[in-house]
Backbone as CSV, one residue per row, in Angstrom:
resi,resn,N_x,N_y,N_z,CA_x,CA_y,CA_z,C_x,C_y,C_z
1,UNK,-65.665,110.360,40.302,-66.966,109.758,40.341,-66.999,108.764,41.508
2,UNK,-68.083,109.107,42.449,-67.790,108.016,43.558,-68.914,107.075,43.268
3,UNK,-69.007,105.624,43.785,-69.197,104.682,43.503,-70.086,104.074,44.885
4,UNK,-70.842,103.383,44.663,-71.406,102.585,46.294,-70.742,101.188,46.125
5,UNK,-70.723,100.874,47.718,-69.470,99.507,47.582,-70.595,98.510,47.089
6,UNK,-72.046,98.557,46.808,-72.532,97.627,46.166,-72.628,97.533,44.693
7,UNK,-72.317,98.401,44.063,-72.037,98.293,42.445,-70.285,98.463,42.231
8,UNK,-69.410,98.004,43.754,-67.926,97.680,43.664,-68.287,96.835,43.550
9,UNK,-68.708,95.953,44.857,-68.786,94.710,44.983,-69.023,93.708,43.687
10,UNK,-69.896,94.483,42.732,-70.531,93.631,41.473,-69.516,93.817,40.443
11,UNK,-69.414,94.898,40.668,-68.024,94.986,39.413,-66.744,93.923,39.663
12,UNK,-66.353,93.752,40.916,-65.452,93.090,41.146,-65.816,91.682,40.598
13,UNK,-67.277,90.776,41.476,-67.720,89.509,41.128,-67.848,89.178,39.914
14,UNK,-67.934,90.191,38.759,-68.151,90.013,37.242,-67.072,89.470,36.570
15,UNK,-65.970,90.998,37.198,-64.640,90.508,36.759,-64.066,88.920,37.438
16,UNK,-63.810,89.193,38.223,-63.686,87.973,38.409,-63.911,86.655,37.677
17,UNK,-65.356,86.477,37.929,-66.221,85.657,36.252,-65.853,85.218,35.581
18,UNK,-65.227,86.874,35.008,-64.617,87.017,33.517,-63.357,85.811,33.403
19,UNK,-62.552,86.607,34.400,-61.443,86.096,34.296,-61.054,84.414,34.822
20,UNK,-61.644,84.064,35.655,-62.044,82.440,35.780,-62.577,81.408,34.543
21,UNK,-63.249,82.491,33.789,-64.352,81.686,32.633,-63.179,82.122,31.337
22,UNK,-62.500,83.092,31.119,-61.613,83.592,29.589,-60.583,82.208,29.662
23,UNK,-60.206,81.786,30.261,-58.925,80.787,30.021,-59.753,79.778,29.325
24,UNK,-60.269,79.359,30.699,-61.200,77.994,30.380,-62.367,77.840,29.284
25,UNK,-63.127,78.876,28.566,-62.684,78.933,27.056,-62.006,78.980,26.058
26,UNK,-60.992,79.865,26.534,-59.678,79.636,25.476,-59.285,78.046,25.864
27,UNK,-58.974,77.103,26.861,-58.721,75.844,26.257,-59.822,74.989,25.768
28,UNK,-60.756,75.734,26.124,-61.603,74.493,25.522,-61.549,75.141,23.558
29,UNK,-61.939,75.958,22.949,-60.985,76.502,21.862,-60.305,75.614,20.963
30,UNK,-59.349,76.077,22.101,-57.548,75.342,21.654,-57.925,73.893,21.391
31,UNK,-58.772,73.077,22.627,-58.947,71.303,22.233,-59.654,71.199,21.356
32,UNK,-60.562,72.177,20.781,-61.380,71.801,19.755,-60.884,72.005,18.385
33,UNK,-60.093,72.877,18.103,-59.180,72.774,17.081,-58.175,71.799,16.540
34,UNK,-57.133,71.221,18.400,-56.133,70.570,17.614,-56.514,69.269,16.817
35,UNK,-55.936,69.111,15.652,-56.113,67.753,14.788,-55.838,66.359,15.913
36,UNK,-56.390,65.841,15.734,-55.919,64.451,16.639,-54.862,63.774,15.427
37,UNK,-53.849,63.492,15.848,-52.849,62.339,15.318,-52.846,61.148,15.884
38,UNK,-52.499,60.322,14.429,-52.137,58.805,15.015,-50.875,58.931,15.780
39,UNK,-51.421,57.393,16.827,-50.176,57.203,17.801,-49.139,56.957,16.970
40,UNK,-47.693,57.551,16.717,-46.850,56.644,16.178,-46.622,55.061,17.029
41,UNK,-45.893,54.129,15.776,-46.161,52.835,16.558,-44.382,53.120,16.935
42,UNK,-44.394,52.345,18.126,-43.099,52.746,19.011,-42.447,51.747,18.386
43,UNK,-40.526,52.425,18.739,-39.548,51.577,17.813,-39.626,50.450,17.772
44,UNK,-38.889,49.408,17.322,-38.689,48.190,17.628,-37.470,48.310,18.554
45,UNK,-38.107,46.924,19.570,-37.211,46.819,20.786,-35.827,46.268,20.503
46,UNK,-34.791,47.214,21.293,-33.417,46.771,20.623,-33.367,45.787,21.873
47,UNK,-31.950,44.862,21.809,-31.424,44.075,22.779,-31.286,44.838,24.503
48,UNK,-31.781,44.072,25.114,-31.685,44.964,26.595,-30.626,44.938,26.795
49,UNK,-29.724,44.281,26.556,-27.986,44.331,26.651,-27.437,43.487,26.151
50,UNK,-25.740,44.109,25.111,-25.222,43.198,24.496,-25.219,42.023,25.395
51,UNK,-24.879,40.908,23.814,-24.145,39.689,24.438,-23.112,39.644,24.972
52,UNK,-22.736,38.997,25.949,-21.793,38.931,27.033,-20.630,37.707,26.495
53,UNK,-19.326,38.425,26.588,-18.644,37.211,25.998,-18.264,35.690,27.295
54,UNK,-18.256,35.057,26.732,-18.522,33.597,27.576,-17.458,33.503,28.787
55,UNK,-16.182,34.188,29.113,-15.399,34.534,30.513,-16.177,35.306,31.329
56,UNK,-16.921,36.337,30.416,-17.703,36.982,32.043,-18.968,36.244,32.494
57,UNK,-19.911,35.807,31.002,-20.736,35.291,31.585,-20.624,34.372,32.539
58,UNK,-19.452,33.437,32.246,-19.572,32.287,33.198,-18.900,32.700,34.955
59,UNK,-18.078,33.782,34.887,-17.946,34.288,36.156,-19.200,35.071,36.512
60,UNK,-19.619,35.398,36.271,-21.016,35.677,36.796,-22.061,34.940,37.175
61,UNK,-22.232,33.848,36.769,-22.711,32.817,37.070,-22.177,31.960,37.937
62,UNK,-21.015,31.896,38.662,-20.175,32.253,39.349,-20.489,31.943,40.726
63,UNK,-20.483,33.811,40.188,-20.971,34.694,41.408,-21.849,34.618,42.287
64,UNK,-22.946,34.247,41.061,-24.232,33.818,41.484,-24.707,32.655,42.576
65,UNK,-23.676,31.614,42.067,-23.589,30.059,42.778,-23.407,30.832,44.053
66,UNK,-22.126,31.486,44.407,-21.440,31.877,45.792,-22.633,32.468,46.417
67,UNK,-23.240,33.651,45.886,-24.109,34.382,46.421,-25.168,33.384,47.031
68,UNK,-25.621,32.995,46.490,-27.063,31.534,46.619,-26.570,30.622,47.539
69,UNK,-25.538,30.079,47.452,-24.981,29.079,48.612,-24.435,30.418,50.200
70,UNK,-24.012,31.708,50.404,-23.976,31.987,51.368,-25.449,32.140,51.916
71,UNK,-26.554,32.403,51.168,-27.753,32.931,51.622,-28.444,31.601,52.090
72,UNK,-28.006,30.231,51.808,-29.120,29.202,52.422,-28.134,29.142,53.269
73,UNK,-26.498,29.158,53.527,-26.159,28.771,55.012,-26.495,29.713,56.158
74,UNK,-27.286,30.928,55.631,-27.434,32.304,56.438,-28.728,31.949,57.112
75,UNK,-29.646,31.935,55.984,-30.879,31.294,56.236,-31.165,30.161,56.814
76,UNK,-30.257,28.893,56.578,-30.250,27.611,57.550,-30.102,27.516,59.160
77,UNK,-29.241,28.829,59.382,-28.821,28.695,60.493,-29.812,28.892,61.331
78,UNK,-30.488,28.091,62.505,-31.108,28.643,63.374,-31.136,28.876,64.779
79,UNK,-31.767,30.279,64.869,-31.473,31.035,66.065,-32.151,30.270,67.254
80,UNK,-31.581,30.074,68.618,-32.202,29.914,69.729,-33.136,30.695,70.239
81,UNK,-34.393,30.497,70.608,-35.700,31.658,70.613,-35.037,32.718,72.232
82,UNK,-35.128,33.996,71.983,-34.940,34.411,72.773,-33.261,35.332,73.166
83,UNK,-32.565,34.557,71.572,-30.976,35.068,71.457,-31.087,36.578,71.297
84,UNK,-30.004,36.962,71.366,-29.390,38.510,71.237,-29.272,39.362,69.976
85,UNK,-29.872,40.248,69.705,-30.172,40.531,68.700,-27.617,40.745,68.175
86,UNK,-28.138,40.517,66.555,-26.633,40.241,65.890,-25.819,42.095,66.253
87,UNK,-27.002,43.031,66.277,-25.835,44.174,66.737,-27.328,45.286,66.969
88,UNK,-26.756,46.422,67.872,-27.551,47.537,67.584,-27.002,48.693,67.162
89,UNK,-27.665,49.725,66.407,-27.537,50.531,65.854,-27.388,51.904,66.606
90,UNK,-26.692,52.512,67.153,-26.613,53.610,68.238,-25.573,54.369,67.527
91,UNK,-26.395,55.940,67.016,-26.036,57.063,66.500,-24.464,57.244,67.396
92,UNK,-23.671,58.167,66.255,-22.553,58.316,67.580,-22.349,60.123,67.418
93,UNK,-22.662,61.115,67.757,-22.365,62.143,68.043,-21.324,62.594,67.045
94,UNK,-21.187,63.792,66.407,-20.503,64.473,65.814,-19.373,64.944,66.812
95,UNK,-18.197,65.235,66.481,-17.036,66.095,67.075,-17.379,67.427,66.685
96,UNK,-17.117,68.660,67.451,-17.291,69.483,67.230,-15.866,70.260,66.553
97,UNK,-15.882,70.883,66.008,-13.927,71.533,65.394,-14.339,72.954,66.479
98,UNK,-13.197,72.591,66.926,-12.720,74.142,68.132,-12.910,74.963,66.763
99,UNK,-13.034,76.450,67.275,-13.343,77.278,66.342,-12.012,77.919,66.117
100,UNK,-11.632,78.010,65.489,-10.315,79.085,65.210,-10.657,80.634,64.644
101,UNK,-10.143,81.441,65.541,-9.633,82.932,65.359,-9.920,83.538,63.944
């Protein structure tokens, strides 16, 4: 049975249609069915991390002092306008491996 490409053409645009519009009823469907549930109420919050026994805490605190006192003598120091930058960054080339046999 031969066909004119203008009742292809329509057959095709229908389908098409079809098939653009079948999902997007089926979810709309599907959302209208599911039951809505309550939010469960979320756990209770545990400790963000054990307690720390009192040798580490206090070396850590420590740490902290050291850290804080190098960063204001870092920060104190000041540069002469116009100094050299502290280093530059220049890629260095790969070695190549001779090829072996």
């Amino acid at each position: 049975m031969k066909r004119s490409r203008r009742k292809f053409l329509r057959l095709l645009a229908v389908g098409s249609a079809a098939a653009i519009a079948s999902p997007a009823a089926a979810l709309a469907a599907v959302a209208k069915k599911k039951p809505v549930r309550a939010a469960k109420p979320a756990p209770p919050a545990a400790d963000a991390a054990p307690a720390l026994p009192a040798a580490v805490a206090a070396e850590i605190a420590k740490q902290k002092g050291t850290v804080a006192g190098a960063l204001k003598a870092v920060r104190g120091y000041a540069l002469p306008p116009g100094s050299d930058m502290a280093f530059t960054f220049r890629p260095v080339r790969s070695r190549r491996k001779a090829r072996t046999p």
